[in-house]
N, C-alpha and C positions, 0 to 999 in steps of 0.2 A: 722513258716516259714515267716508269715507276720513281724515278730520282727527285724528277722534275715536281709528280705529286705530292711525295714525302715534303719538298721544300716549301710546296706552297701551300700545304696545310702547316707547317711549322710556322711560316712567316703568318700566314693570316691567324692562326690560333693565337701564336705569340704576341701580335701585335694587341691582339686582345684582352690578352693573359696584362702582360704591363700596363694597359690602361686600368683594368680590373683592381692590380696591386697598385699601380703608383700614384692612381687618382679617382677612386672610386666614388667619389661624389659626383665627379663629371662621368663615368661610365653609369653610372645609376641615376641622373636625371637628362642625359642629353645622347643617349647611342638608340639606335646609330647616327642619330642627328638630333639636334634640339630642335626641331620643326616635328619631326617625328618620335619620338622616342619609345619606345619599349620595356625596355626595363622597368619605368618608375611606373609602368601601370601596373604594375603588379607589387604593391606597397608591402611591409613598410622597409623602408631603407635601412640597413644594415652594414655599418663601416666592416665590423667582424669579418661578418660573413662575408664582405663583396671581395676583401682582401684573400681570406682564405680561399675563395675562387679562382680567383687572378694566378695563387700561389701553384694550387693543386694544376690550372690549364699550362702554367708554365713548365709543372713537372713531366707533362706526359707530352708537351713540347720538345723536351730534354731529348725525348726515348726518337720522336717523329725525325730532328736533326742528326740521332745519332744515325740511324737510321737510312739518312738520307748521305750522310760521309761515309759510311763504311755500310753498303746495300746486303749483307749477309743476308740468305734470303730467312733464316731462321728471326733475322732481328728485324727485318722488315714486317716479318706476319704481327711479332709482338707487337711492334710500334701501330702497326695500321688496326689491329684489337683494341689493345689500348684509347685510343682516340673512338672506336668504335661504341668502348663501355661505356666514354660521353657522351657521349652526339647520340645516340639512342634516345636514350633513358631523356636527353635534351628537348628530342625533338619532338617526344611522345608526349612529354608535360604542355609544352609550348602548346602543341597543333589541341590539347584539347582544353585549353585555358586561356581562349580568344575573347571571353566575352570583354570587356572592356577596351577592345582594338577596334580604333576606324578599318573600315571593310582594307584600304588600303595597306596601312601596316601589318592586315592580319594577315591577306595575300603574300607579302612581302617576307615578314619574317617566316613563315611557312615554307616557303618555297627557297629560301637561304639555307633555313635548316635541315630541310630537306635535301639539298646538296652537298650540306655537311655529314651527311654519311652517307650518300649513292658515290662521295669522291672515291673516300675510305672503302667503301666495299668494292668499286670495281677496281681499284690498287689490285686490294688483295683478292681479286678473283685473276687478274693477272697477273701480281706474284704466282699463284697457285699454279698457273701455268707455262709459266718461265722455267730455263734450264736452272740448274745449281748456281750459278750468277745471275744476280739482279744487275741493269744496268741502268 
């Protein structure tokens, strides 16, 4: 169960992380959708910075994959920290700089975000009490 989480916050971070880096204009006027978007209401757009986003989600992607290959439980608590020092600090900004979100998106990305670190904490609240193998 812990394997399976590590993978699919690597896949979904990841997948986000290369949009971030590889086409940041499209991650910054059209995510999650161009009906919907997010990001570009909180102006102004920054090639720089959307890239070194993308760079820095990809790095701590690195640590969630390795993480998830070789489940050491010492590299799993790092990995699932790690990801924690984002999605905090993430979610904390977000949920209180809604003003320019339709009531729907604001629901939305709140409650996404939100499960981007309740995934990571109950990982590692069951790492924590897992044997010497994670599996």
């Amino acid at each position: 169960m812990i394997r399976a989480g590590l993978i699919f916050l690597a896949v979904a971070q990841g997948a986000v992380g290369l949009v971030q880096l590889l086409a940041p204009k499209f991650f910054y006027d059209d995510f999650p959708t161009s009906a919907t978007p997010w990001v570009s209401l909180l102006p102004p757009y920054n090639e720089h910075l959307m890239r070194d986003v993308g760079a820095l989600t990809l790095a701590y992607v690195l640590v969630l994959a390795a993480a998830a290959i070789w489940p050491e439980p010492k590299l799993v608590r790092v990995a699932l920290a790690a990801n924690l020092v984002f999605a905090i600090p993430h979610f904390v900004f977000h949920a209180t700089h809604l003003d320019h979100y339709p009531t729907g998106s604001a629901v939305a990305q709140t409650i996404a975000l939100a499960l981007a670190v309740l995934l990571p904490l109950g990982l590692l609240f069951l790492s924590a009490r897992t044997a010497p193998a994670v599996t």
